[in-house]
ChimeraX commands (.cxc) that place a marker at each C-alpha (Angstrom):
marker #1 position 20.76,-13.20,-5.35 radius 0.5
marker #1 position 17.44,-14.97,-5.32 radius 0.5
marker #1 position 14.64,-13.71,-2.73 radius 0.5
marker #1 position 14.38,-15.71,0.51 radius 0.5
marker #1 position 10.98,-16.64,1.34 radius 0.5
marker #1 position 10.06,-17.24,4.58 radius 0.5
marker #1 position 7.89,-20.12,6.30 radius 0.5
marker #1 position 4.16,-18.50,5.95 radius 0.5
marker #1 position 0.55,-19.26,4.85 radius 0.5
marker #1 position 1.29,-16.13,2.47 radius 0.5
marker #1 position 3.28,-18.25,0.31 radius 0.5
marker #1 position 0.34,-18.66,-2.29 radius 0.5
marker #1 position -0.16,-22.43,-3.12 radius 0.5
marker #1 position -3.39,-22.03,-4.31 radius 0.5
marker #1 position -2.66,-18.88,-6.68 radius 0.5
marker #1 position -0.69,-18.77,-9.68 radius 0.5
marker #1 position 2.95,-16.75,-9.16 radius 0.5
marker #1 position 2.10,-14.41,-11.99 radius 0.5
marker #1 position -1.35,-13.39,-13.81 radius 0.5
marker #1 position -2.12,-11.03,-15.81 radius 0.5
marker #1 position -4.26,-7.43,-14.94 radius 0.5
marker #1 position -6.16,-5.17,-16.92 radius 0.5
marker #1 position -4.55,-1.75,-17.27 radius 0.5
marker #1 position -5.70,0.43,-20.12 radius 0.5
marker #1 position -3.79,-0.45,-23.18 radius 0.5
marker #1 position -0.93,-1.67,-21.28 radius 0.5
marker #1 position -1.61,-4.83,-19.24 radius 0.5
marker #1 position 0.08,-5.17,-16.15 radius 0.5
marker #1 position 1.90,-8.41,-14.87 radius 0.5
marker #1 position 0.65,-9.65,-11.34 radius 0.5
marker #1 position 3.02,-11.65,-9.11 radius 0.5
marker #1 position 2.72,-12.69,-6.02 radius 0.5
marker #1 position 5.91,-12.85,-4.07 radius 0.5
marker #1 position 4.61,-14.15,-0.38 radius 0.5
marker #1 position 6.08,-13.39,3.21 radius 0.5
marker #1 position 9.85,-12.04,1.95 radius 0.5
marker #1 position 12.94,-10.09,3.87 radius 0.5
marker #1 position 12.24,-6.51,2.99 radius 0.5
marker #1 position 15.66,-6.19,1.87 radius 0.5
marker #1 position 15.60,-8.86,-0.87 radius 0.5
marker #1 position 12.19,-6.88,-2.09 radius 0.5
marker #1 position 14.09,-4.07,-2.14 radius 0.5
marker #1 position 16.81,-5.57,-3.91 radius 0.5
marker #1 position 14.85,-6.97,-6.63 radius 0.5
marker #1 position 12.57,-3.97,-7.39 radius 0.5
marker #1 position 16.35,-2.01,-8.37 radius 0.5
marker #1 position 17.55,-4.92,-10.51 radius 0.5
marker #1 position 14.35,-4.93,-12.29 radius 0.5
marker #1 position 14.02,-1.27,-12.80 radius 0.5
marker #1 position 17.78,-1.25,-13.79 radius 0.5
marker #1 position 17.17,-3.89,-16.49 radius 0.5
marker #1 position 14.06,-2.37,-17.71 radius 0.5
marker #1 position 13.79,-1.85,-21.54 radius 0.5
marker #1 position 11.32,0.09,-23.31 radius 0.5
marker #1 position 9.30,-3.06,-24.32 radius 0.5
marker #1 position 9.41,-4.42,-20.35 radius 0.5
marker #1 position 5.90,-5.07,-19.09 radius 0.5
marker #1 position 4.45,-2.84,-15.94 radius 0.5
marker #1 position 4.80,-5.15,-12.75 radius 0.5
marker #1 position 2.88,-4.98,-9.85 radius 0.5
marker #1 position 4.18,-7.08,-6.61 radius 0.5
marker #1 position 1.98,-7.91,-3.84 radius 0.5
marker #1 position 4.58,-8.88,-0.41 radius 0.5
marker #1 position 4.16,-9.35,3.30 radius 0.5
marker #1 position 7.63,-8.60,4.67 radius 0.5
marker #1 position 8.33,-9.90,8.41 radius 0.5
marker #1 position 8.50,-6.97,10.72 radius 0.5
marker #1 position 11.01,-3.93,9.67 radius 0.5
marker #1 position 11.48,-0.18,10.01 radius 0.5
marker #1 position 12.32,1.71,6.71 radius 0.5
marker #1 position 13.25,5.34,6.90 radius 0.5
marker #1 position 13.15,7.15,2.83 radius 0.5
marker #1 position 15.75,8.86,1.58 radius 0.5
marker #1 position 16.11,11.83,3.29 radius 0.5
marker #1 position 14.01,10.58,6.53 radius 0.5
marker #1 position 15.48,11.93,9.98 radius 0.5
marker #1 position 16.34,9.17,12.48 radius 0.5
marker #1 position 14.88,10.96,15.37 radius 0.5
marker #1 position 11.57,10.07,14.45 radius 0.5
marker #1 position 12.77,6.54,15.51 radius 0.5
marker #1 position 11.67,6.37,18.87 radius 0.5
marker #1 position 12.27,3.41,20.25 radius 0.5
marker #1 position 16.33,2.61,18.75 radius 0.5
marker #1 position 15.74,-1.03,20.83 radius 0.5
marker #1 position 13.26,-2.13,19.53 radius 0.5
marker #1 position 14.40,-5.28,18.54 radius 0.5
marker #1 position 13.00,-4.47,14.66 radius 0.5
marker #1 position 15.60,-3.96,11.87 radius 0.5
marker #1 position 15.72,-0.31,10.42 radius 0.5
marker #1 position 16.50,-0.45,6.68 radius 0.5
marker #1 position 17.75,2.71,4.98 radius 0.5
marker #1 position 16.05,2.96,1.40 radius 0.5
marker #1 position 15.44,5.31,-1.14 radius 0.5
marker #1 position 11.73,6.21,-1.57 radius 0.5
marker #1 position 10.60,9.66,-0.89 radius 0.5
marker #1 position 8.66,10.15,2.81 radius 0.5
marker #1 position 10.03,9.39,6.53 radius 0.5
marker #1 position 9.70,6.17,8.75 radius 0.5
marker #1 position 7.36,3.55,8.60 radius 0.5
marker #1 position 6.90,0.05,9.68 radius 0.5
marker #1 position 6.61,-2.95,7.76 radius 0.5
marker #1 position 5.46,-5.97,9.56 radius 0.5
marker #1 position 3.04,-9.30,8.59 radius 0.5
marker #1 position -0.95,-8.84,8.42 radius 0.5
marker #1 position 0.13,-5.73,6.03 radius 0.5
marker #1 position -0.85,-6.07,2.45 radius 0.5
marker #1 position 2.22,-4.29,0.97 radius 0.5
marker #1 position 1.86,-3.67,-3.00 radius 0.5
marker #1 position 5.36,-2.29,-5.17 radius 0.5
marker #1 position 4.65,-0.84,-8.62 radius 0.5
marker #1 position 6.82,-0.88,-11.25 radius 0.5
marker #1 position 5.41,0.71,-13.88 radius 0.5
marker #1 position 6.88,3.20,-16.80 radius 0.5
marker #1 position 5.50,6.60,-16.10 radius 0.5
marker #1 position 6.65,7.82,-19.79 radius 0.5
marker #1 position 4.83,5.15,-21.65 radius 0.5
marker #1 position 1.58,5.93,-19.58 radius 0.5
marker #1 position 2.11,9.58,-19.94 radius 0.5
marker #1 position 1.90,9.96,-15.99 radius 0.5
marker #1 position 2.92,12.50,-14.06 radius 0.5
marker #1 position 4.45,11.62,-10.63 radius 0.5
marker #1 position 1.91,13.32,-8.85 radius 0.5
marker #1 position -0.75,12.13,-10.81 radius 0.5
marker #1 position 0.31,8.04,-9.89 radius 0.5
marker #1 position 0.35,9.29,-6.40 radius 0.5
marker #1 position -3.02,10.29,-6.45 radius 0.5
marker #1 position -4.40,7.37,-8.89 radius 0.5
marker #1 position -2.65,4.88,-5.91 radius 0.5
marker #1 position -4.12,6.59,-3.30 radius 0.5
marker #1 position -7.71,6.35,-4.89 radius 0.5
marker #1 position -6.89,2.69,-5.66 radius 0.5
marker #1 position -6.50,2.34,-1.99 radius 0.5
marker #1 position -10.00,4.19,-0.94 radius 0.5
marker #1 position -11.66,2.02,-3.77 radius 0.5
marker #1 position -10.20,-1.14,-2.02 radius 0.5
marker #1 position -11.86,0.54,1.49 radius 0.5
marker #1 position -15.15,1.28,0.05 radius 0.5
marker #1 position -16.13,-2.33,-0.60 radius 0.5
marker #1 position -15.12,-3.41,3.28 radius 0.5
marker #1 position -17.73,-0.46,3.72 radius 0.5
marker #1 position -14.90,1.83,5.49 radius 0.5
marker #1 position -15.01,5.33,4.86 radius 0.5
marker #1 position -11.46,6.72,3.77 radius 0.5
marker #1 position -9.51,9.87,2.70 radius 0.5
marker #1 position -6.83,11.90,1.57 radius 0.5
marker #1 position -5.36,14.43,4.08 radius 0.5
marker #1 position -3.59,17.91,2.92 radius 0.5
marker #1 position 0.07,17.75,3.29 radius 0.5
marker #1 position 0.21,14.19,4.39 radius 0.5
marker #1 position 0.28,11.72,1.96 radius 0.5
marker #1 position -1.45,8.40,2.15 radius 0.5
marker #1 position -5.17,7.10,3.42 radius 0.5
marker #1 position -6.61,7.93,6.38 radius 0.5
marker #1 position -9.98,7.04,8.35 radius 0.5
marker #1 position -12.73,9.66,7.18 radius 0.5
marker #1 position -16.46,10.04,8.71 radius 0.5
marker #1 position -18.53,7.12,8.02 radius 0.5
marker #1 position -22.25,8.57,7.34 radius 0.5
marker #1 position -24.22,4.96,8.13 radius 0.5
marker #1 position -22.93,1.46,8.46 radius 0.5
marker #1 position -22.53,-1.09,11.59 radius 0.5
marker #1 position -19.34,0.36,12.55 radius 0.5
marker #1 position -20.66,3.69,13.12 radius 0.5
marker #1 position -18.78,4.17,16.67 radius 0.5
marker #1 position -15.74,2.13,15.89 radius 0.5
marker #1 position -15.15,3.94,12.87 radius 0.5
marker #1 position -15.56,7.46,14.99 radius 0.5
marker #1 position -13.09,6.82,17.59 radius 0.5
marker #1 position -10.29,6.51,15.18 radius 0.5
marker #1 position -11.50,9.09,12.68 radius 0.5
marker #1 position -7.82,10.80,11.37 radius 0.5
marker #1 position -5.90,7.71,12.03 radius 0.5
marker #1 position -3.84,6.52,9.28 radius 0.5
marker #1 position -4.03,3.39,7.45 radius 0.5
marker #1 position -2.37,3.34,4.54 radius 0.5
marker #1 position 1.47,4.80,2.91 radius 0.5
marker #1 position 2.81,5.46,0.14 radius 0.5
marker #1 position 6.45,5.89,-0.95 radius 0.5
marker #1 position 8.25,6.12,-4.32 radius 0.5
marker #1 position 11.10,6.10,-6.21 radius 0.5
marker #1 position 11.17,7.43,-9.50 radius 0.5
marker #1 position 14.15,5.94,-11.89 radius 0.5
marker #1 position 14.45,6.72,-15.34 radius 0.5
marker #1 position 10.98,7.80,-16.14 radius 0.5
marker #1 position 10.09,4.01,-13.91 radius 0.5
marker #1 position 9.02,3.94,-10.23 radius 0.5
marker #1 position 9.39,1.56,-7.65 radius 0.5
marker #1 position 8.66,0.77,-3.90 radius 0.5
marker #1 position 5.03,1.49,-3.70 radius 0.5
marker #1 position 1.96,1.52,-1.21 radius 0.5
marker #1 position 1.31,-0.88,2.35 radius 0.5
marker #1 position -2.71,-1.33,3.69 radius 0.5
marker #1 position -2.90,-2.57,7.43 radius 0.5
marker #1 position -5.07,-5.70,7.40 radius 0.5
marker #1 position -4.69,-7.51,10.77 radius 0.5
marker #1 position -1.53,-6.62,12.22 radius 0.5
marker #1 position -0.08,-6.14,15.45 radius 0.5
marker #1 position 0.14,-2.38,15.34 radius 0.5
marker #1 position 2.65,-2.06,18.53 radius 0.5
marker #1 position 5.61,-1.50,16.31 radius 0.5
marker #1 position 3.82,2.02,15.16 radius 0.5
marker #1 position 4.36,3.42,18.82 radius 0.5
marker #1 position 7.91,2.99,18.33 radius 0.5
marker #1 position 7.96,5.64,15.66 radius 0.5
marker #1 position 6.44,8.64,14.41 radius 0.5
marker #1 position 4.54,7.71,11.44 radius 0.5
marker #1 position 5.77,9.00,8.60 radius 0.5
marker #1 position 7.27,11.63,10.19 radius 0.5
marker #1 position 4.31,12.84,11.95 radius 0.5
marker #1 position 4.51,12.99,15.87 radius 0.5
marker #1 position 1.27,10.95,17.97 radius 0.5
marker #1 position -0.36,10.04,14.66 radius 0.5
marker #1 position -2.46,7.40,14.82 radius 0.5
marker #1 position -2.24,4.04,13.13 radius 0.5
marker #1 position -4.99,1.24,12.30 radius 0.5
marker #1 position -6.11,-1.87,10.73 radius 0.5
marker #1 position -8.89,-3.09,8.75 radius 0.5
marker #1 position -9.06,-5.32,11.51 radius 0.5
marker #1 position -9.63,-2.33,13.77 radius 0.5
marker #1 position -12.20,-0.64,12.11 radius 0.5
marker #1 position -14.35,-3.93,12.70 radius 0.5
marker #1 position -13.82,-5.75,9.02 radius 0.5
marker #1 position -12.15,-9.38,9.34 radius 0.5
marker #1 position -10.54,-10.15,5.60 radius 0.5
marker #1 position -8.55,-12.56,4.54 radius 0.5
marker #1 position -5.27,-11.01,3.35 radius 0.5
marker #1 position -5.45,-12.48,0.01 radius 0.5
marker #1 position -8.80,-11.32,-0.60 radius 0.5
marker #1 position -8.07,-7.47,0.35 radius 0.5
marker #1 position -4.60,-7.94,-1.55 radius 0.5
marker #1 position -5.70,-8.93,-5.28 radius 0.5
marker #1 position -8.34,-6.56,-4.88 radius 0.5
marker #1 position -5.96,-3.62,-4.32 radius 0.5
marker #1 position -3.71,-4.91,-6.88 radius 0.5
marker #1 position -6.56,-5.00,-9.43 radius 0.5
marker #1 position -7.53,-1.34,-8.07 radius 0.5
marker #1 position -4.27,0.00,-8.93 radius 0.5
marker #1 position -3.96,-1.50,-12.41 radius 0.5
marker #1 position -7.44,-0.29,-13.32 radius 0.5
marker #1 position -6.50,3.10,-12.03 radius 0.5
marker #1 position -2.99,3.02,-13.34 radius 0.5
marker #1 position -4.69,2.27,-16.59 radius 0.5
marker #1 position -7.06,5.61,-16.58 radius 0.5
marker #1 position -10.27,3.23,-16.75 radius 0.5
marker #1 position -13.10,4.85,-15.44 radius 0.5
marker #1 position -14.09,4.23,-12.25 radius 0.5
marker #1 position -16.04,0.84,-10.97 radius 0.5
marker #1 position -18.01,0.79,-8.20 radius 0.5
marker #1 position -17.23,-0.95,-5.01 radius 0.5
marker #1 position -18.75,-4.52,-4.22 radius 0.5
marker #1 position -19.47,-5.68,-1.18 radius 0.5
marker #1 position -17.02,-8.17,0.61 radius 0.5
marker #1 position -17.50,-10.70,3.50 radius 0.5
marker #1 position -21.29,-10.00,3.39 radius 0.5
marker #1 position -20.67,-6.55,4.25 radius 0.5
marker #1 position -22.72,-3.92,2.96 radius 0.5
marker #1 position -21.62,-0.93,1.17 radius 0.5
marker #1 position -23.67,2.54,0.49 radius 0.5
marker #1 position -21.29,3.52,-2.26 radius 0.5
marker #1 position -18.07,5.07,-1.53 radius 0.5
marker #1 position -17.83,8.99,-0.05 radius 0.5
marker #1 position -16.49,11.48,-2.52 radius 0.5
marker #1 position -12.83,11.71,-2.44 radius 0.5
marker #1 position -10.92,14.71,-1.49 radius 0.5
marker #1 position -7.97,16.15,-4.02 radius 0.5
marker #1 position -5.56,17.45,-1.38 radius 0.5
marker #1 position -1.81,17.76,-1.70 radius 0.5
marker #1 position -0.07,14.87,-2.01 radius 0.5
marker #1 position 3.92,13.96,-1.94 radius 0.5
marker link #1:1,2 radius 0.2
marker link #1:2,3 radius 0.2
marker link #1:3,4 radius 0.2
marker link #1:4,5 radius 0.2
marker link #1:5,6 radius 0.2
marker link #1:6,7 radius 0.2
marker link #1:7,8 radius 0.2
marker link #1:8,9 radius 0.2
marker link #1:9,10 radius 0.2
marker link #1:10,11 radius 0.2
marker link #1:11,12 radius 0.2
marker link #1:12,13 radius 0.2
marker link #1:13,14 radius 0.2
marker link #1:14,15 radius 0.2
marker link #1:15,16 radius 0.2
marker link #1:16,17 radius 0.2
marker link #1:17,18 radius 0.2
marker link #1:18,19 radius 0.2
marker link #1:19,20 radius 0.2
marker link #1:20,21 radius 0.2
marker link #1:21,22 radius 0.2
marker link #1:22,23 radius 0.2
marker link #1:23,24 radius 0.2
marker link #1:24,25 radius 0.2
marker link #1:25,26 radius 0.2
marker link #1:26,27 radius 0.2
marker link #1:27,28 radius 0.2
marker link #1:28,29 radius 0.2
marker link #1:29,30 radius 0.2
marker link #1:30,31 radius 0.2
marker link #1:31,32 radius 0.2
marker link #1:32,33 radius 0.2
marker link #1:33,34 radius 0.2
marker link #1:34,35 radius 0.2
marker link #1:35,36 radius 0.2
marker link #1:36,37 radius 0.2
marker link #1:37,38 radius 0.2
marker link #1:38,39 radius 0.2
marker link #1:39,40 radius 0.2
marker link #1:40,41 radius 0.2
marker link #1:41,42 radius 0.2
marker link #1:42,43 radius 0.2
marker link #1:43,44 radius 0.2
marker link #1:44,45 radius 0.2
marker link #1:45,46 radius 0.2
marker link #1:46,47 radius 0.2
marker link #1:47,48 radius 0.2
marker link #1:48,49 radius 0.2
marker link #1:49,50 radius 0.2
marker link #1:50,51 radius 0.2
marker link #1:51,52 radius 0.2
marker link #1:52,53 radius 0.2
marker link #1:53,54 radius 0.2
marker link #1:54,55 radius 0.2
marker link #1:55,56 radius 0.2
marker link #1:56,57 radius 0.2
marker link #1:57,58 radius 0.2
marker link #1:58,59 radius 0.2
marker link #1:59,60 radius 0.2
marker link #1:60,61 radius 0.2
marker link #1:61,62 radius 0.2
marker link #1:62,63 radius 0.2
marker link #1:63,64 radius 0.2
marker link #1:64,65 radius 0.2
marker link #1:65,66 radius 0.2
marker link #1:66,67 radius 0.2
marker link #1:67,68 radius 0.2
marker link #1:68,69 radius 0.2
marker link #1:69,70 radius 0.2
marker link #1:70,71 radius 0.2
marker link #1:71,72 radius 0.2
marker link #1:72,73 radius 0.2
marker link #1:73,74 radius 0.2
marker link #1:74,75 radius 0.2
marker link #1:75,76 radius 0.2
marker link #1:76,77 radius 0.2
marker link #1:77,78 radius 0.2
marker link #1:78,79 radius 0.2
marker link #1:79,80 radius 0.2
marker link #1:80,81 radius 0.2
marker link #1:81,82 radius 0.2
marker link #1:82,83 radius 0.2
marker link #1:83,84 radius 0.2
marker link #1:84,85 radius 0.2
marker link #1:85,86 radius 0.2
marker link #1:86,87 radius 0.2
marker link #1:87,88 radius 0.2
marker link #1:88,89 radius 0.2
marker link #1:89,90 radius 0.2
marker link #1:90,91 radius 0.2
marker link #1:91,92 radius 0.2
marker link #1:92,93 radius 0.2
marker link #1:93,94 radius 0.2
marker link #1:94,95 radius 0.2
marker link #1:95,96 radius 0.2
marker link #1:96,97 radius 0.2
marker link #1:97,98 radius 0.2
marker link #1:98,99 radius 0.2
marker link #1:99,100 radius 0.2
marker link #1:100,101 radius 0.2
marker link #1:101,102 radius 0.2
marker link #1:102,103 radius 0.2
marker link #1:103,104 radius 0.2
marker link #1:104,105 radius 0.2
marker link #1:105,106 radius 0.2
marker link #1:106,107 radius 0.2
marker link #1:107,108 radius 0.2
marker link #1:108,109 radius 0.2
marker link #1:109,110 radius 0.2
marker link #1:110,111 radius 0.2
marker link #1:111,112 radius 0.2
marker link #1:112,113 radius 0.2
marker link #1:113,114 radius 0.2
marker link #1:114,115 radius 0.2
marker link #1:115,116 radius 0.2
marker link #1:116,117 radius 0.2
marker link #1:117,118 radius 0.2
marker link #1:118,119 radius 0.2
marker link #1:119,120 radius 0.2
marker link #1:120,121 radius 0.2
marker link #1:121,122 radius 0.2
marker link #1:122,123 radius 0.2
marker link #1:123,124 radius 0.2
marker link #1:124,125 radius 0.2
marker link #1:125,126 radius 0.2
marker link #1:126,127 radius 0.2
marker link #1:127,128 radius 0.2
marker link #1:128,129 radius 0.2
marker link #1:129,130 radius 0.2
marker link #1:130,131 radius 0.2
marker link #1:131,132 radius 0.2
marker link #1:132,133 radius 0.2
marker link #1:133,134 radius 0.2
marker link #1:134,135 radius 0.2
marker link #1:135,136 radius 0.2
marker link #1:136,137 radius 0.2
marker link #1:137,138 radius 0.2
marker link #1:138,139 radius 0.2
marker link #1:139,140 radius 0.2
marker link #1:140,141 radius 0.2
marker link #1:141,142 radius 0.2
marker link #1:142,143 radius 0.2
marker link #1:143,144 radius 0.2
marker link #1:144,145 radius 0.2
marker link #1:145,146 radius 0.2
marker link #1:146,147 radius 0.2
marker link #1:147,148 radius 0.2
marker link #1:148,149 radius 0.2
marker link #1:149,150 radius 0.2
marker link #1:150,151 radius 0.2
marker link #1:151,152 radius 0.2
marker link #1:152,153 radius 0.2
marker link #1:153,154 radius 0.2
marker link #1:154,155 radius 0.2
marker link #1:155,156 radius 0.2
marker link #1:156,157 radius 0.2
marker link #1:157,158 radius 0.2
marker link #1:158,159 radius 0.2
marker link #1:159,160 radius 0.2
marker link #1:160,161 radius 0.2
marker link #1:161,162 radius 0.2
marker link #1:162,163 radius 0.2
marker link #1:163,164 radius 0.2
marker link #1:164,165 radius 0.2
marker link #1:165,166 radius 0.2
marker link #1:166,167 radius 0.2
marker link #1:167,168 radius 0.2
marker link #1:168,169 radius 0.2
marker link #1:169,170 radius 0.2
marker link #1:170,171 radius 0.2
marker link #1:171,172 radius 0.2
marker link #1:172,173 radius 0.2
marker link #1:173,174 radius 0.2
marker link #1:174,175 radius 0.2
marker link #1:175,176 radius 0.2
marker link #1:176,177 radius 0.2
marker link #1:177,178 radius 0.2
marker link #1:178,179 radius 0.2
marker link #1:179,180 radius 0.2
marker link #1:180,181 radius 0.2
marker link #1:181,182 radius 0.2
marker link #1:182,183 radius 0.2
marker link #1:183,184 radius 0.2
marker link #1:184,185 radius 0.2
marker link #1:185,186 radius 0.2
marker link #1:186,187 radius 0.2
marker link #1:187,188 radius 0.2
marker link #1:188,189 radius 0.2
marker link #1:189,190 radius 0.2
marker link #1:190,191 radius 0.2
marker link #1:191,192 radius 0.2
marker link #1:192,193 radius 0.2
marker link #1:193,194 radius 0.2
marker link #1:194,195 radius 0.2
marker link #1:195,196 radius 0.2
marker link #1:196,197 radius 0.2
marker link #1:197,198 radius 0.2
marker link #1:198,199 radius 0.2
marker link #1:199,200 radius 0.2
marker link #1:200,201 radius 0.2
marker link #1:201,202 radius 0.2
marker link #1:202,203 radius 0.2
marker link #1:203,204 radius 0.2
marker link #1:204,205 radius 0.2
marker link #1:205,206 radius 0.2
marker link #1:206,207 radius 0.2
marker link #1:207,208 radius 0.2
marker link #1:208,209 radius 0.2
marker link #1:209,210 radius 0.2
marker link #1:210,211 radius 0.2
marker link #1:211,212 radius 0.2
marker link #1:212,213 radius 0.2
marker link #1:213,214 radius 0.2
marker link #1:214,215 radius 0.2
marker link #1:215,216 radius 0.2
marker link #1:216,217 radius 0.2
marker link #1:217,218 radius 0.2
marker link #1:218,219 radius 0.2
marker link #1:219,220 radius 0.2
marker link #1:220,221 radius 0.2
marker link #1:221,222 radius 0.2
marker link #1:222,223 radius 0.2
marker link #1:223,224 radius 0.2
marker link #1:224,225 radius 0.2
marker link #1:225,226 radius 0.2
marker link #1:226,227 radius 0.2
marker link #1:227,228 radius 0.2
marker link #1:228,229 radius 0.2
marker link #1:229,230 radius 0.2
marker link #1:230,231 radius 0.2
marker link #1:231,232 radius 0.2
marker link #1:232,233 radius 0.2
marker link #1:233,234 radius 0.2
marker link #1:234,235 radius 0.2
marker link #1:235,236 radius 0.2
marker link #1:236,237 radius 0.2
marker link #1:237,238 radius 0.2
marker link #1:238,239 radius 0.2
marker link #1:239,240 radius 0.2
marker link #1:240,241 radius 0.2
marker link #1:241,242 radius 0.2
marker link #1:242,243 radius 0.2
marker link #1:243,244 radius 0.2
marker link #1:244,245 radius 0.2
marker link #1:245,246 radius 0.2
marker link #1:246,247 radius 0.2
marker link #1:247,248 radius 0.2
marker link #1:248,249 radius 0.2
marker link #1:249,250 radius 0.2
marker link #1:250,251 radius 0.2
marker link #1:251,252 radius 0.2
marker link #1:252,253 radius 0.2
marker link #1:253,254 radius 0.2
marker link #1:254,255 radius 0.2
marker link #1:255,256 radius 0.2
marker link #1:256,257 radius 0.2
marker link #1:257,258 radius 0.2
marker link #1:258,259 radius 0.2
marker link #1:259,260 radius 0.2
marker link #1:260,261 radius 0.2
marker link #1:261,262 radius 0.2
marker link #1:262,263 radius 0.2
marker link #1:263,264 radius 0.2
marker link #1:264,265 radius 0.2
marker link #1:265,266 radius 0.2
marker link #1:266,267 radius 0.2
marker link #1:267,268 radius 0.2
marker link #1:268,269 radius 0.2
view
């Protein structure tokens, strides 16, 4: 069943569908799907991994899905708030709890061969994660790992322009992560809140975790354009996905950066 794309400026006319990314000695195809249901994503990232041979490239998809709850595989329903909500709630079958989906989110699936790139599943969790706080450090935001809670969170900032912004939601999440490991191949992946309207969060407990806090880029003070942010996580991930060594951030939008903070190595899922 082909994907249905919806009517959206994310639909990439000035961007090639597919490119090519750096990744160590195994490149990594680029494509760039646009605003799509959430369950034709879904549905395509098991056909691919189910037709995957040993000679299949490493894909990485970069979506904006229209607004939808997705509880992981063995998620409790209860942290579903809000059961009128109006929002669809799609069962899937990623590891982690609830989270929302919704447009202004920069949502990035990797389907890569963990055998072939001798990666350990925790390891890819962690090298996503620091793709993620890479991506951050060049908006100048100050991010983290948390112990026991997978994803990216908002860390203390020591300087910048957003000093007080950037206090009052220090803890708040603003990144997840989710995957599904097939056959030595994952897929599903990670979502970074851009601009969005965060509402939907309230409606849920985020990732299983009750009163957690959720922001935006947008939030923290930084106005990006989606695609910007979004090739720029995608070429994070492939560089880290690739064990290249790490590259310092670069400023973006004329923002300053003062190199990013030291990462911490907690537990991840």
């Amino acid at each position: 069943m082909p994907a249905t794309l919806l009517d959206s400026s994310l639909d990439f006319p000035a961007v090639p569908a597919a490119a090519e990314l750096s990744s160590g000695a195994h490149p990594v195809t680029l494509r760039w799907r646009g605003r799509e249901q959430y369950q034709d994503s879904f549905d395509a990232m098991r056909a691919f991994t189910d037709a995957r041979t040993l000679d299949t490239r490493d894909e990485i998809w970069l979506v904006e899905h229209p607004p939808v709850f997705t509880l992981g595989l063995a998620g409790n329903p209860a942290h579903l708030l809000l059961a009128d909500s109006g929002i669809p709630l799609v069962k899937v079958d990623r590891g982690g709890q609830i989270t929302y989906h919704g447009p202004g989110q920069v949502v990035a699936y990797l389907l890569i061969d963990l055998r072939r790139r001798k990666l350990m599943v925790r390891e890819l969790v962690r090298r996503i994660e620091e793709a993620v706080i890479e991506t951050l450090a060049a908006y100048n935001l100050a991010t983290d790992r948390k112990d026991g809670a997978p994803g990216i969170y908002v860390s203390p900032r020591p300087d910048g322009a957003n000093d007080r912004i950037h206090s009052m939601h220090e803890g708040a999440k603003i990144a997840a992560l989710g995957l599904k490991i097939r056959n030595g191949c994952s897929y599903h992946g990670v979502s970074l809140n851009v601009k969005m309207d965060l509402q939907p969060f309230l409606a849920v407990n985020p990732c299983g975790y009750a009163g957690l806090e959720t922001v935006d880029m947008a939030t923290l003070g930084v106005a990006a354009d989606w695609r910007d942010v979004a090739l720029m996580l995608a070429e994070r991930l492939a560089h880290q996905i690739g064990g290249l060594p790490a590259i310092a951030a670069q400023p973006q939008d004329g923002q300053a950066t003062a190199g990013r903070p030291a990462a911490s190595t907690g537990s991840t899922e």
